[in-house]
C-alpha positions as CSV (number, residue, x, y, z in Angstrom):
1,X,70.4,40.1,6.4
2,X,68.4,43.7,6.2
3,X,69.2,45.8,3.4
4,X,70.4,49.7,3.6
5,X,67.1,51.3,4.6
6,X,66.9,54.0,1.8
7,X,64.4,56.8,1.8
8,X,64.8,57.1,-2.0
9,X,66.5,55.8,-4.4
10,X,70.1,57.1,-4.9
11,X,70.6,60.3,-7.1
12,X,74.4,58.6,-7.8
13,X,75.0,54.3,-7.7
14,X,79.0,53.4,-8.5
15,X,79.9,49.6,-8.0
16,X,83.6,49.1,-8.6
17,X,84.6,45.3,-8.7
18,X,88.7,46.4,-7.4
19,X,91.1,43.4,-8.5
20,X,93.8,42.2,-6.0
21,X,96.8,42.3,-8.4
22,X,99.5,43.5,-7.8
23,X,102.8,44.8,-9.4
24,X,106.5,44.8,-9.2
25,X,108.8,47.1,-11.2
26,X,112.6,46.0,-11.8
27,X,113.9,49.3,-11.9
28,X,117.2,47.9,-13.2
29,X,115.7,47.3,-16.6
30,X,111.8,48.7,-16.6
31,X,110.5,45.5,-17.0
32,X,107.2,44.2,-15.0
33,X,106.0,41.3,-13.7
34,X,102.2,40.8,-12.2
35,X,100.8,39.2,-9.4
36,X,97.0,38.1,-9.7
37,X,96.0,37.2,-5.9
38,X,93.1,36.5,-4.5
39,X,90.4,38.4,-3.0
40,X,89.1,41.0,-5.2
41,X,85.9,43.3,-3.7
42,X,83.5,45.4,-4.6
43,X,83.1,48.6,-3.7
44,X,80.3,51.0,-3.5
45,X,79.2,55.0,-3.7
46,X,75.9,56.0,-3.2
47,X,74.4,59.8,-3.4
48,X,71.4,60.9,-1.8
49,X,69.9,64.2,-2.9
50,X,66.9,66.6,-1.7
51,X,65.8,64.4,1.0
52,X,63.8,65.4,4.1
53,X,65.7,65.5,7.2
54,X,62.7,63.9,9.0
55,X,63.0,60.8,6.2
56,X,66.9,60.6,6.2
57,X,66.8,59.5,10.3
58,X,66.0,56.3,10.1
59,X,68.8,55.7,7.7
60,X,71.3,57.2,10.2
61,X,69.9,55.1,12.9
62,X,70.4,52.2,10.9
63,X,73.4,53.3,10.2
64,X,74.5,54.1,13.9
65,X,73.4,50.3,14.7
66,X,76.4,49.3,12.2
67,X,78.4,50.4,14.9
68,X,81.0,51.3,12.1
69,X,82.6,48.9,10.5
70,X,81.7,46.0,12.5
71,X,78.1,45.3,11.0
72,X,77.2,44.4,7.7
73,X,74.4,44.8,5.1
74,X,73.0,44.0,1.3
75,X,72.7,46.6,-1.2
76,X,71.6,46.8,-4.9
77,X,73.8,48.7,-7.6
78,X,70.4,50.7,-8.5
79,X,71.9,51.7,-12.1
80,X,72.0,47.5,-12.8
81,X,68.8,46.8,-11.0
82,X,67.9,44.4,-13.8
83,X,63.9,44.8,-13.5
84,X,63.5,42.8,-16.1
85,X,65.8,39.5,-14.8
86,X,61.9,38.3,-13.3
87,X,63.6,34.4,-13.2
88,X,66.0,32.4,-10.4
89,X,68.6,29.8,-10.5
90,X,70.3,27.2,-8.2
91,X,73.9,25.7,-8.1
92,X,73.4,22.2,-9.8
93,X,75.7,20.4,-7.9
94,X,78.7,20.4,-5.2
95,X,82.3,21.1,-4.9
96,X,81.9,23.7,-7.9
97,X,84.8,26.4,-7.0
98,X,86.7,29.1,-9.0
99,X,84.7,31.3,-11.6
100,X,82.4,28.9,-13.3
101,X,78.5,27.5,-12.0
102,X,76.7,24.7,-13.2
103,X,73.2,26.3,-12.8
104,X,69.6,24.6,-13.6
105,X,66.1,25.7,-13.1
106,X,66.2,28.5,-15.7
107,X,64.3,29.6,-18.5
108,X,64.8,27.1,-21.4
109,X,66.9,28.2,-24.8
110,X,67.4,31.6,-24.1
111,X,70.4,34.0,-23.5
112,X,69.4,35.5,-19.8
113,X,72.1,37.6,-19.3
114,X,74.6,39.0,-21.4
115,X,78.0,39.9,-20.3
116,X,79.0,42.7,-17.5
117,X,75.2,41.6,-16.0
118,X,74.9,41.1,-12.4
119,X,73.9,37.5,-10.6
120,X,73.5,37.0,-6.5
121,X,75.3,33.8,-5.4
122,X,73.2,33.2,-1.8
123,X,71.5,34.8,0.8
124,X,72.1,36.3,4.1
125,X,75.6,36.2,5.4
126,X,76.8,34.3,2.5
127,X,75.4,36.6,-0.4
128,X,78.1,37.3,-2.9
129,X,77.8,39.9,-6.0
130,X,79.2,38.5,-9.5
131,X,79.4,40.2,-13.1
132,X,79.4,38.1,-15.7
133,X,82.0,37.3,-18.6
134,X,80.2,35.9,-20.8
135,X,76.8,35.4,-22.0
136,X,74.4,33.2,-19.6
137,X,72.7,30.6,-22.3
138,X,70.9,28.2,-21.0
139,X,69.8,25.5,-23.4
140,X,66.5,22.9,-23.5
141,X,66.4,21.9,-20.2
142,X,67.2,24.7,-18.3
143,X,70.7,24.5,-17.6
144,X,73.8,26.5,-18.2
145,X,76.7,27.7,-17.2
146,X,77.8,30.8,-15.7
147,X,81.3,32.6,-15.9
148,X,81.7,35.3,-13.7
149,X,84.3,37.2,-11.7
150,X,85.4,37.3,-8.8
151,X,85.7,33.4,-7.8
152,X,83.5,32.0,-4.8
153,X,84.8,32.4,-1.7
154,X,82.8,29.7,-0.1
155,X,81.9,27.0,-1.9
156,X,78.1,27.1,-2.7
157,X,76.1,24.1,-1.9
158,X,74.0,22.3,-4.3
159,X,70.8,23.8,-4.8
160,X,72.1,27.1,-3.4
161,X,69.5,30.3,-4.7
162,X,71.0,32.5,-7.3
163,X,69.0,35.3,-7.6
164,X,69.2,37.7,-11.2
165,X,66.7,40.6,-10.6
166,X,68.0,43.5,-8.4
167,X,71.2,41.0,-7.0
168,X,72.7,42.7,-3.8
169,X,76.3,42.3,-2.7
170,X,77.1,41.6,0.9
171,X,78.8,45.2,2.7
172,X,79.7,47.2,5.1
173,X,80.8,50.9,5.8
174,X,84.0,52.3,4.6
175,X,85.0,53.7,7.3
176,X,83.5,54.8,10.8
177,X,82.7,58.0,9.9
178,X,79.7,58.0,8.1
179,X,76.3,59.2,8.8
180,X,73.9,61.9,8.5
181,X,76.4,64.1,10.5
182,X,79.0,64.6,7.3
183,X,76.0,65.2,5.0
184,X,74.6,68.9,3.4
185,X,71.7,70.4,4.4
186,X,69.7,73.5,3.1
187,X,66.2,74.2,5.0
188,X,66.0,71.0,6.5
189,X,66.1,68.9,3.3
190,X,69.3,66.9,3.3
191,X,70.7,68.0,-0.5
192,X,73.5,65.9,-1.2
193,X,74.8,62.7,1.7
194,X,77.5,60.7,-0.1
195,X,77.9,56.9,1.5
196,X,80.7,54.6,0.9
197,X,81.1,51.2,1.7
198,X,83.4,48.2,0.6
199,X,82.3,44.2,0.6
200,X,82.6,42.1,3.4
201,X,84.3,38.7,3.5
């Protein structure tokens, strides 16, 4: 799965994980009850600023190849890029579902991540962006365990790659009307072309 061809790195980089909850009102007496479903996604705003028009093309051809909506693509939050996350982990063992991993193959007794960090579940098609809850400690063998929102959609084999520097989300484009066409220019340098996109599942 190619990433969003960049020409630089973004001058603005918003994730938003969006929760599917939902909420009634009883307007009889004010009182509320919640739904928590399933199937909260990330979403994603990226600004790029002072770029040559010449370097921003092959970004809107990539982008044209989308074909909107239909195609997909990774991308990085580049304000958690976690640079320093130089490690990797894998799913120690099968049928793990809902918000907790059994991972191995870690540094030993050390806290990796703390909470509101970033891991990658997968690669390719089934890549899937997770913060953290709590603290990811792993203890003398290398092993820990990982709470994170939101749950797995697919169920992650054992041995499955999870991936801690620069994690990428799987996405694609808001809408079908982005592209180098709704950006601002000024003497051929592209000064401000705003992006959105939302993950796909």
């Amino acid at each position: 799965m190619q990433p969003l061809p960049l020409p630089k790195r973004p001058k603005l980089s918003n994730f938003t994980l969006v929760p599917n909850s939902q909420i009634h009102l009883n307007k009889a007496n004010n009182a509320t009850e919640i739904y928590d479903l399933e199937g909260a996604y990330w979403e994603f705003e990226i600004e790029l600023a002072n770029v040559p028009e010449r370097d921003a093309l092959a970004l809107d051809g990539f982008i044209a190849s989308l074909r909107g909506q239909v195609g997909t693509f990774t991308l990085i939050d580049y304000r958690r890029e976690q640079l320093d996350k130089d490690f990797t982990g894998f799913v120690r063992g099968a049928n793990q579902d809902g918000n907790i991993l059994n991972i191995d193959g870690l540094p030993a007794n050390k806290t990796l991540l703390v909470a509101g960090e970033r891991m990658q579940v997968g690669v390719g098609q089934s890549t899937e962006l997770k913060i953290l809850t709590a603290d990811l400690v792993s203890n003398s063998i290398g092993q820990a365990t990982a709470n994170f929102e939101s749950p797995v959609r697919k169920i992650p084999a054992d041995n499955t790659l999870i991936t801690f520097k620069q994690p990428a989300g799987l996405f694609r484009l808001a809408d079908n009307k982005q592209g180098l066409a709704s950006a601002q220019y000024k003497k051929g340098i592209v000064t401000s072309w705003k992006i959105k996109g939302r993950e796909a599942f």
